[in-house]
C-alpha positions as CSV (number, residue, x, y, z in Angstrom):
1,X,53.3,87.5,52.3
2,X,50.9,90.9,52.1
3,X,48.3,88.8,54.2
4,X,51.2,88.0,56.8
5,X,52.4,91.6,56.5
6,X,48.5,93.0,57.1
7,X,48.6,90.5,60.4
8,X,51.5,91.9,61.5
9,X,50.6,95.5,61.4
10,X,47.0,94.6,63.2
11,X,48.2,92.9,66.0
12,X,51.0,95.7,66.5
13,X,47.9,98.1,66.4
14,X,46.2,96.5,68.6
15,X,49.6,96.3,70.9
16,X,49.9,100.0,70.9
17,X,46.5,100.9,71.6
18,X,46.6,98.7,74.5
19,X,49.6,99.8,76.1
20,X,49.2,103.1,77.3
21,X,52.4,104.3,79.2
22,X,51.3,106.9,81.8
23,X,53.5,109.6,83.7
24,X,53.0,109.1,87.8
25,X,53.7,112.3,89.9
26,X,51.7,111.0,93.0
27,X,52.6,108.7,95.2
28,X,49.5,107.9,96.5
29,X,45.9,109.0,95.6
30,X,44.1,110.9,98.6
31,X,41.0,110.3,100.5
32,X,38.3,112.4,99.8
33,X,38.5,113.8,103.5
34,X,34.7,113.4,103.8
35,X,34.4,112.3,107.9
36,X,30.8,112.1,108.4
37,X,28.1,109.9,107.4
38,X,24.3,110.6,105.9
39,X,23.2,106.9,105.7
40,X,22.8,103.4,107.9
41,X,23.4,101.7,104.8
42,X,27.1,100.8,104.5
43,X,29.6,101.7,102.3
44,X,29.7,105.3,102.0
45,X,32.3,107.3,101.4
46,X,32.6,107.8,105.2
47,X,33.2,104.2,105.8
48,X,36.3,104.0,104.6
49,X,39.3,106.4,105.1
50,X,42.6,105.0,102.8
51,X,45.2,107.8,102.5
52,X,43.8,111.1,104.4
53,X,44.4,114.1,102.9
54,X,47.3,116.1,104.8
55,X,49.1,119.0,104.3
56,X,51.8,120.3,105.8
57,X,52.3,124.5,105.5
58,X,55.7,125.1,104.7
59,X,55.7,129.0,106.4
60,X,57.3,130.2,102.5
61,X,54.3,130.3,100.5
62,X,53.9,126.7,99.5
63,X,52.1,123.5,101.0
64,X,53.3,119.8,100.9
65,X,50.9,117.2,100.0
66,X,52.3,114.7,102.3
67,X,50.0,111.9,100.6
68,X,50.9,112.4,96.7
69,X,54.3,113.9,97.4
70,X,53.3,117.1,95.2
71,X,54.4,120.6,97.0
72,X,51.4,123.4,95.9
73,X,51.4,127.1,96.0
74,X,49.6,128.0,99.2
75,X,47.6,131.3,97.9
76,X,46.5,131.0,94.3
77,X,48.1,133.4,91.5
78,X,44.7,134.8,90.5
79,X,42.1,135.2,87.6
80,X,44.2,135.2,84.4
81,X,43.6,133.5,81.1
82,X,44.9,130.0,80.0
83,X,47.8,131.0,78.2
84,X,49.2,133.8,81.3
85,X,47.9,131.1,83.1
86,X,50.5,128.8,81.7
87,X,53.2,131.6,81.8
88,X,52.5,132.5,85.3
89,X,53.7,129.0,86.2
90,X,56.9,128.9,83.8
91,X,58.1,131.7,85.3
92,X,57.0,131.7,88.9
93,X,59.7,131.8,91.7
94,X,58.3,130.3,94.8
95,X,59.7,129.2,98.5
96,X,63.0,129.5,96.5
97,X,61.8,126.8,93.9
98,X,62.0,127.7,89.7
99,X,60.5,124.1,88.8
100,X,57.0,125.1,89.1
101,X,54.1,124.4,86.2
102,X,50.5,123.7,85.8
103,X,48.9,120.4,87.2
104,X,46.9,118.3,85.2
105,X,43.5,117.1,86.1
106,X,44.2,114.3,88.4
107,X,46.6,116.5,90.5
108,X,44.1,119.4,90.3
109,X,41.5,117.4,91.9
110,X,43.3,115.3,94.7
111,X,43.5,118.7,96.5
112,X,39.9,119.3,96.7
113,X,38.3,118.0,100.4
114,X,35.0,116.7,99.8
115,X,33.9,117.1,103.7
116,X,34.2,121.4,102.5
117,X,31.9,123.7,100.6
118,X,32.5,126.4,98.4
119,X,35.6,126.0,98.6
120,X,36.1,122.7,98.3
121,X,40.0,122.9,100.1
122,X,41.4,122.7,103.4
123,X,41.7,126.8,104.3
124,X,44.0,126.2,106.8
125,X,46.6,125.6,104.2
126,X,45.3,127.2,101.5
127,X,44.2,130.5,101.3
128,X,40.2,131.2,99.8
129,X,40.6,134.0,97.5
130,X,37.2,133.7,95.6
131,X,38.3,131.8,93.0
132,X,35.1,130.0,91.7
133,X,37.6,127.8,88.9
134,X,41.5,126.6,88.7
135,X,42.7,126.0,85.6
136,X,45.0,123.0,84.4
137,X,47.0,122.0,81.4
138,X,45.0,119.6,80.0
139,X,42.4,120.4,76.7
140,X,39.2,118.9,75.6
141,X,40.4,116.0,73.3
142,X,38.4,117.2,70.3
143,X,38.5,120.9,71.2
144,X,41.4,122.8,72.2
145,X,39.5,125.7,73.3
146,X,38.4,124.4,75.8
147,X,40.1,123.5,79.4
148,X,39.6,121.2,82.0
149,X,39.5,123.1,85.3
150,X,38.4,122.0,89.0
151,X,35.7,124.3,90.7
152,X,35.3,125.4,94.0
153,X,32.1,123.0,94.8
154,X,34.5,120.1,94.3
155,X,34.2,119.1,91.1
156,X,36.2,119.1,87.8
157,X,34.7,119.6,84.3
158,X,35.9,121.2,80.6
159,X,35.3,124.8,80.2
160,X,35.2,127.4,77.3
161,X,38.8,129.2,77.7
162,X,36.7,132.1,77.2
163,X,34.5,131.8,80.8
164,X,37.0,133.6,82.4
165,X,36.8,137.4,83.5
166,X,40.2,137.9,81.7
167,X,39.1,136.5,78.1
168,X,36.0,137.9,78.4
169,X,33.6,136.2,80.5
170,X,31.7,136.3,83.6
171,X,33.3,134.0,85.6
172,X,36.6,134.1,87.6
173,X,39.6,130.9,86.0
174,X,42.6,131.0,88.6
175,X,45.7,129.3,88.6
176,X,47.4,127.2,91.3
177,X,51.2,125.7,91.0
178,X,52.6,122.8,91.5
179,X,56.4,121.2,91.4
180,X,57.3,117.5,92.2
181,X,59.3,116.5,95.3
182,X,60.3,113.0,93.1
183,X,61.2,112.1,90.1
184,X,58.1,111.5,88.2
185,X,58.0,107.8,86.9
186,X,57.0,106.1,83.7
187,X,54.8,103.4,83.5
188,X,54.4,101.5,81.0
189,X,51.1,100.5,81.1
190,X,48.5,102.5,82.9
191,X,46.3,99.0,83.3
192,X,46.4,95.5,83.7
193,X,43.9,93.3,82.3
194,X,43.8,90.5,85.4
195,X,41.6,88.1,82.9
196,X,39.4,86.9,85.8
197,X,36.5,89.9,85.2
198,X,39.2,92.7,87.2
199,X,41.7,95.2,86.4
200,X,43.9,96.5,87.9
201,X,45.2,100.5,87.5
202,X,49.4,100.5,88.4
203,X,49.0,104.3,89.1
204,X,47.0,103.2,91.9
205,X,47.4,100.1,93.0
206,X,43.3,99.8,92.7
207,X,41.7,96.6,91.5
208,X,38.2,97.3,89.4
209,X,35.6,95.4,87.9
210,X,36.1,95.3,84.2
211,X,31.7,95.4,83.1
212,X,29.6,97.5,85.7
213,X,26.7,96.3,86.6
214,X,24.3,96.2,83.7
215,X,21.5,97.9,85.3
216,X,20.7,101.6,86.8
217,X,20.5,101.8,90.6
218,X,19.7,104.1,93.2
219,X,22.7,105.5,95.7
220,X,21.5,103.3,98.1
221,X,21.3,100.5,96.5
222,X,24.7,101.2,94.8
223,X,25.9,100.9,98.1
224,X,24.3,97.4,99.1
225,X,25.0,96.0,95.6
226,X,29.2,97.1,96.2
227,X,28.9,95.7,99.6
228,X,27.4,92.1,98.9
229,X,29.5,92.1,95.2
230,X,31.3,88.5,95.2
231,X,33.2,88.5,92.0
232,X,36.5,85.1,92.0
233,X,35.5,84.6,95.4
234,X,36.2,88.1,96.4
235,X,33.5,89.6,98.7
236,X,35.6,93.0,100.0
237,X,34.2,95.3,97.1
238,X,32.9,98.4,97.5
239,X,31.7,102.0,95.9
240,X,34.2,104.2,95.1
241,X,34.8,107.4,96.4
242,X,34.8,110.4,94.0
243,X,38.5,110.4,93.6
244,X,38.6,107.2,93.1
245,X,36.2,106.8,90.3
246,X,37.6,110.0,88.7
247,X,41.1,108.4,88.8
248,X,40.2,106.1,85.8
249,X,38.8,109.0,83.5
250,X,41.3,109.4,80.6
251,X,40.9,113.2,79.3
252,X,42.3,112.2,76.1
253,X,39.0,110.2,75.4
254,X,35.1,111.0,75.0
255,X,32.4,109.0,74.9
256,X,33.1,107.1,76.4
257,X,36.2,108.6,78.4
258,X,37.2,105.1,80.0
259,X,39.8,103.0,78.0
260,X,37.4,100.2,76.8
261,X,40.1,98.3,76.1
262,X,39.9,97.7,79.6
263,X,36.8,98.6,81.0
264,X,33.4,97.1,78.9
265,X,31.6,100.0,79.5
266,X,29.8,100.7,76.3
267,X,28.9,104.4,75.8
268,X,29.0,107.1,77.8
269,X,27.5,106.7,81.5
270,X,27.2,108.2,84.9
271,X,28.6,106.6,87.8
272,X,27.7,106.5,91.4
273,X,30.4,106.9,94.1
274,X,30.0,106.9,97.8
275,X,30.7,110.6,98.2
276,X,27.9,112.5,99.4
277,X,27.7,116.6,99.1
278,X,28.1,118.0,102.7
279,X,26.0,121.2,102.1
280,X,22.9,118.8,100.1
281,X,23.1,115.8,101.6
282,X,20.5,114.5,99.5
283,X,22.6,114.7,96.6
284,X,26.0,112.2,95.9
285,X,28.8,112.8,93.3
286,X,28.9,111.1,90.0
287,X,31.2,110.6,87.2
288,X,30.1,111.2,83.4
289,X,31.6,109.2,80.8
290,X,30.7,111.5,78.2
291,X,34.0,114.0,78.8
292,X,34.9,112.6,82.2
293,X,33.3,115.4,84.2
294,X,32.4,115.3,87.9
295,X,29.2,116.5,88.9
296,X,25.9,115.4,91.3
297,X,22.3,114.3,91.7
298,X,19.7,112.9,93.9
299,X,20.4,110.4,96.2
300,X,16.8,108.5,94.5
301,X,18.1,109.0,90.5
302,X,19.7,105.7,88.9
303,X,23.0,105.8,87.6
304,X,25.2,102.9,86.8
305,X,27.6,101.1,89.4
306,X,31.2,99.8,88.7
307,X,33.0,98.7,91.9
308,X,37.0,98.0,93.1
309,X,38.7,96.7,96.0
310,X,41.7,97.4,97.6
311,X,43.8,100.4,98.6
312,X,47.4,99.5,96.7
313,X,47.2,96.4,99.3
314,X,44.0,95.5,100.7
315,X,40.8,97.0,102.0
316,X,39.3,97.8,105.4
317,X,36.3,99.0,106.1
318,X,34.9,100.1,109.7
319,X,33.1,96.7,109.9
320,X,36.0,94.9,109.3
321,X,38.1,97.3,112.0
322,X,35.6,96.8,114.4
323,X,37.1,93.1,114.4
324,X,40.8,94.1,114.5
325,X,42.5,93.4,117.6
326,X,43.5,96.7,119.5
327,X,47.1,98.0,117.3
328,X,49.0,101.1,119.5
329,X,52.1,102.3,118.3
330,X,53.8,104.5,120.9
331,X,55.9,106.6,122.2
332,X,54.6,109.1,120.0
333,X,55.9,111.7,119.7
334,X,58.9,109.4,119.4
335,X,62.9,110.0,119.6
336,X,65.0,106.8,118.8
337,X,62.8,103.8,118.7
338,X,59.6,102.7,117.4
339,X,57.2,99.8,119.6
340,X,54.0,98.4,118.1
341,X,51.4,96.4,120.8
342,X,48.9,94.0,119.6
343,X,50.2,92.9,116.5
344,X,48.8,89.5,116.0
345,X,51.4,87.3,113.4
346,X,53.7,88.7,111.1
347,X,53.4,92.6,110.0
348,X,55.3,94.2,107.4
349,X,55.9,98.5,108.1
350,X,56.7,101.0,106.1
351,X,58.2,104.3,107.5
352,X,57.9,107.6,105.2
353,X,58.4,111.3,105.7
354,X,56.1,114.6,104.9
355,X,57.5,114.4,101.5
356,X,56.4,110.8,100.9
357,X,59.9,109.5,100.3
358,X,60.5,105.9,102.2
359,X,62.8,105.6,104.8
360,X,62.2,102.1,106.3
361,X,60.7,99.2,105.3
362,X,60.6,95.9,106.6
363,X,59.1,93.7,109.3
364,X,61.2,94.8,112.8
365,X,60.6,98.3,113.1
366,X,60.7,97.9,116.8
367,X,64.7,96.9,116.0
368,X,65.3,100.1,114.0
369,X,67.3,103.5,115.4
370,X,65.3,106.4,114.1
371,X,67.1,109.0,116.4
372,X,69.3,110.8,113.0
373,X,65.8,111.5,112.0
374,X,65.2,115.3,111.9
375,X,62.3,116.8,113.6
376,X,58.7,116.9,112.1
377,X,55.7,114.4,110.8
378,X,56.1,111.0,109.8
379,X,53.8,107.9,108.4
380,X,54.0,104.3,109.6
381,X,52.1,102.2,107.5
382,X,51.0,98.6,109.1
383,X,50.7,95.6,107.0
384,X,49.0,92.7,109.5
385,X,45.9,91.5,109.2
386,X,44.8,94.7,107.5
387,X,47.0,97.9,106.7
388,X,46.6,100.5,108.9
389,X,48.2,104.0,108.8
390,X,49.6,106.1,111.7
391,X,51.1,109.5,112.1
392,X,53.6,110.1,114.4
393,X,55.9,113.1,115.7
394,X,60.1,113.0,116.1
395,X,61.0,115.1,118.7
């Protein structure tokens, strides 16, 4: 009986550690923004643009993430200490809005542009105010006193809660807001365990290889390895971009700070994505394990490689674009009715607003009366022989 008891309680353990239900706030995780390339070799962060960042300025103060469906402050609150920090955001009132708090580290960071410098954001929606750091809600997992906070060169990293000018440092911590436009939801397992050598995160709809590569690379020939990857007959893998790889960090682990119930990474390592720094453009982004902290090196160093696929659906790169048969959707801007040209076979569409919420789905747009639509920006996502994404204007 006790040895049927002790297998009970193990396998329930193991169950629970597992499972790892996860809050989702964003809809959708953001490009990186980065539009230029710095190499022949393909499959830089350049190559492939899934979910470009855009904001629309709301003229009250605050800025909608059209992509995650998160609504920001538009000029910071300031330098301030952790916990005022925290306050500030309890009791802000903002573009009429009371709901407001402090991100976490994945929302902090899809708001950075990695095609910017110092700062690392779009300043036509946000303001630069010299903040070198913005704080969010999330601690070191073994030491509360210190804070992970994104910086202003683009990356993210934990900090002493006593770096900022207000506790005493040198350095200047600010906080930015941010309120949800949907209901976040609950899911009950952050990853999926495919059993074929892939996972798959259900926050992002991202498929992964379980065990990187066992060997240290260069960025280039991180590239070429992602590129030429077949893994269950798959061949459309690539290098991740840096939000991407930073996606799967968990902040409530170290050393490694991937789940390795999913991932067989071992101990802590650094990462290669395909992101390149736009003011060093010998230098790319990487991710390390140790705390989950984003950071960069020489384009020659070796670092380890772990590859996905996919973009919630499939992937497209510009090679495989290059082979798509011309797609126009017009009029645009539009009033009542939607036409798409060129679509070869069936295509499935999905309409959505500035907010993110979906209006229309379904495979006959071109039979759909859009004219009680108000005013503004909208997204029609294409589903054919790849997805493509288009942004249209109702007059």
């Amino acid at each position: 009986m006790k040895k049927h008891l002790l297998l009970f309680v193990f396998i329930v353990t193991i169950f629970f550690s597992n499972a790892q239900m996860v809050t989702q706030t964003m809809l959708r995780l953001p490009d990186t923004g980065e539009n230029t390339g710095y190499t022949n070799t393909f499959g830089e962060d350049n190559d492939y643009n899934i979910h470009t960042p855009f904001f629309t300025d709301n003229s009250d103060g605050t800025v909608t993430d059209t992509v995650t469906g998160l609504m920001w402050q538009g000029t910071d609150g300031g330098e301030m200490t952790i916990e005022n920090a925290l306050l500030y955001c309890d009791t802000l009132t903002l573009g009429g809005y009371t709901n407001w708090r402090l991100p976490d580290a994945h929302e902090s960071f899809s708001i950075l542009n990695h095609q910017y410098a110092n700062p690392s954001l779009d300043a036509t929606v946000f303001t630069t105010t010299g903040a070198e750091y913005w704080w969010t809600r999330i601690r070191q997992a073994n030491d509360t006193n210190k804070v992970w906070a994104t910086n202003a060169g683009g990356g993210i990293g934990n900090h002493p809660k006593t770096e900022t000018i207000s506790a005493g440092g040198t350095k200047k911590f600010h906080v930015r807001a941010v309120r949800d436009l949907n209901t976040p939801q609950q899911i009950p397992n952050h990853f999926t365990d495919n059993s074929d050598g892939t996972v798959t995160d259900n926050l992002t709809g991202l498929i992964w290889q379980k065990s990187p590569f066992a060997d240290t690379l260069t960025w280039e020939e991180a590239l070429n390895y992602a590129d030429t990857l077949s893994l269950n007959g798959l061949t459309d893998w690539r290098l991740p971009n840096i939000k991407e790889l930073q996606s799967i960090n968990d902040e409530s682990r170290i050393n490694p700070s991937l789940n390795t119930a999913y991932f067989n990474t071992g101990n802590a390592k650094k990462y290669w994505s395909s992101t390149t720094l736009p003011n060093q453009t010998s230098k790319a982004w990487y991710l390390f394990t140790q705390f989950g902290i984003t950071t960069y090196d020489t384009k020659t160093a070796k670092h380890y490689t772990i590859c996905l696929r996919g973009n919630g659906t499939s992937t497209t790169g510009l090679n495989e674009i290059a082979q798509e048969p011309s797609v126009t959707v017009y009029p645009n801007p539009f009033h009542s009715f939607i036409y798409l040209k060129s679509i070869p076979g069936n295509q499935y569409c999905e309409l959505t607003n500035s907010m993110g919420q979906l209006l229309y789905s379904g495979t006959s747009v071109e039979m759909q009366n859009f004219s009680s639509l108000l005013s503004g920006v909208y997204f029609l996502k294409v589903n054919g022989q790849s997805v493509l994404f288009f942004r249209l204007i109702k007059e």
